[in-house]
Residue, then its C-alpha position, 0 to 999 in steps of 0.5 A: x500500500x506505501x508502494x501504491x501511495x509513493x507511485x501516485x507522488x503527483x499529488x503528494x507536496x514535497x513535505x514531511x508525508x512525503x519523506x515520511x512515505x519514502x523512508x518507509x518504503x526504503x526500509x521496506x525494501x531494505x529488509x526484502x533484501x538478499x541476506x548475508x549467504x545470500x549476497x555472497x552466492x550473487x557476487x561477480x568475483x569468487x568467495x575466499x574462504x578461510x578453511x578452518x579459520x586462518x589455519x595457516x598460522x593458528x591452530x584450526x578451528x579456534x578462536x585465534x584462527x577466527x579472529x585471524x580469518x576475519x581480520x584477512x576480509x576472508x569472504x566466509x569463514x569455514x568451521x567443522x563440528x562433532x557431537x559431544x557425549x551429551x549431544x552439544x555441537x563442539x568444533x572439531x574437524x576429526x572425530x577423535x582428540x588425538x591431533x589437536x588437542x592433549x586429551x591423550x596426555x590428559x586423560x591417557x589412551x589414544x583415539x579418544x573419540x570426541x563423542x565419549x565426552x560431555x562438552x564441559x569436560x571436552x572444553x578442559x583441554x588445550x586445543x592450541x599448544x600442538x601447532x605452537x606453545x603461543x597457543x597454549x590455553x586455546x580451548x575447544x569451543x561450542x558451534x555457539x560460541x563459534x558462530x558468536x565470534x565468526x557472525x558478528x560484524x558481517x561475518x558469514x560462517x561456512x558450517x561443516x557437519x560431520x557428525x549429527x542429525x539435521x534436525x538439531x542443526x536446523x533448531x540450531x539456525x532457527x534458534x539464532x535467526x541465522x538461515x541464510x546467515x551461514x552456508x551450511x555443507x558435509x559430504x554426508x548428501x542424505x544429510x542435506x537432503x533430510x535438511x532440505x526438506x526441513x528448511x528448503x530456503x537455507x542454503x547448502x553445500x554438497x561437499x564430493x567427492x566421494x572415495x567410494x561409490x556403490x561398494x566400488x574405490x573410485x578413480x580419480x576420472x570418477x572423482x572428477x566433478x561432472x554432470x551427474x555429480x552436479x545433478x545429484x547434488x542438486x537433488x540433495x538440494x545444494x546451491x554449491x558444489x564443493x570439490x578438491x581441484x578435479x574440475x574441468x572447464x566443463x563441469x563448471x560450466x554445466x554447473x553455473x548451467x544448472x544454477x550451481x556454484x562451485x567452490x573447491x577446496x583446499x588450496x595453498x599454492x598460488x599458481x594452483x589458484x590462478x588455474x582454478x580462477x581460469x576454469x571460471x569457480x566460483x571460491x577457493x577454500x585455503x588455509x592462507x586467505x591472504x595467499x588467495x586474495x594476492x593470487x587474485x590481485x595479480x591474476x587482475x593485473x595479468x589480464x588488465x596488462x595488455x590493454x594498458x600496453 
């Protein structure tokens, strides 16, 4: 109705009504607009994406390693969760604590799964004194306590799920307000079909590819991304296919085709980048944000070179 009103202006005098009418109409459209994932996926240039955080130089999946990413002007910033004994969210990429915490010095053993412990208990150790005595003190957090630190001013979380259902994930989202705050992926495909059909606006990513299919070892001809992968995970209800570096020109094509992105993942090696910006993706997962970005700054410089001749 405001809409109708302002569209009728030829009757309405320049004053307070008008301005008034305006305003409101300019936050109606304000807050019809794209949300923060959403904004991301309609980009021109493609998404850096910090994998695990700036793990490169802070032990993954901590609160340095978040602080470190943001402060990069990472486009999104990628996390892993497991489930706790008592059914809490902890992130941690592997399902057991041996690599990047002191559970085995601590409490003794090896391959201490990180479901065999309650959160406050799993929160005891240090997760950062592994990759550097700097890090000494680094706690293993809550997916809360995460998303708390990565999703305020502007931050966008990249949410893996590798281990629990997605009905607590989407309770989750819904709790915080946050769909289409975050993206949410896993390799898991029936995971995000069963999230789909709960909450079919949220967007996920369908993370490939797969080591085995049907029984059978795959070859790396097989593993590499192509059209029936691409209609698969867009079965399973993905906006994004996130894969290593076995894309073709093609598949990527054949995927933006489909109305997919495609993000692959994890690469450290500038030249490695470039080839991947060339074949037209739309992100590159890594480990060193600000290698990324320098890839793409000079790969800009590259191409802008001959018309500046």
């Amino acid at each position: 109705m405001i809409l109708d009103v302002v569209k009728k202006k030829s009757w309405i005098r320049p004053g307070p009504l008008a301005l008034t009418l305006t305003l409101s109409t300019s936050c109606i459209l304000t807050a019809a607009g794209p949300l923060p994932a959403e904004r991301l996926l309609q980009m021109s240039r493609p998404l850096v994406i910090a994998h695990r955080g700036y793990s490169a130089f802070a032990p993954e999946n901590t609160l340095p390693a978040f602080q470190l990413a943001k402060a990069a002007g990472a486009d999104l910033v990628e996390l892993d969760y497991h489930i706790a004994r008592d059914r809490v969210p902890i992130v941690i990429h592997d399902s057991d604590l041996d690599r990047t915490t002191d559970a085995a010095a601590k409490w003794g053993g090896k391959k201490i799964g990180v479901n065999s412990r309650s959160a406050a208990e799993l929160q005891t150790l240090d997760a950062g004194k592994w990759l550097d005595p700097k890090f000494t003190g680094t706690r293993l957090l809550r997916l809360n306590e995460a998303l708390d630190i990565i999703q305020t001013n502007g931050g966008v979380t990249l949410i893996e799920r590798k281990a629990g259902d997605a009905a607590s994930c989407v309770q989750l989202l819904r709790e915080r307000n946050e769909m289409n705050h975050v993206v949410v992926q896993s390799f898991d495909w029936a995971f995000l079909k069963d999230f789909h059909d709960q909450m079919p606006q949220q967007i996920l990513g369908a993370l490939g590819p797969a080591g085995t299919r049907n029984g059978k070892k795959l070859t790396d001809e097989e593993k590499t991304l192509n059209p029936e992968w691409i209609d698969e995970a867009k079965k399973a209800g993905a906006s994004v296919v996130g894969w290593n570096k076995l894309v073709t020109r093609e598949s990527v094509a054949y995927a933006h085709g489909q109305k997919l992105k495609v993000w692959v993942y994890t690469i450290d090696d500038p030249a490695e980048a470039a080839a991947l910006l060339d074949l037209g993706v739309d992100g590159i997962i890594t480990n060193n944000p600000s290698l990324v970005w320098r890839a793409m700054a000079l790969r800009g410089v590259e191409k802008a070179a001959p018309a500046n001749r």
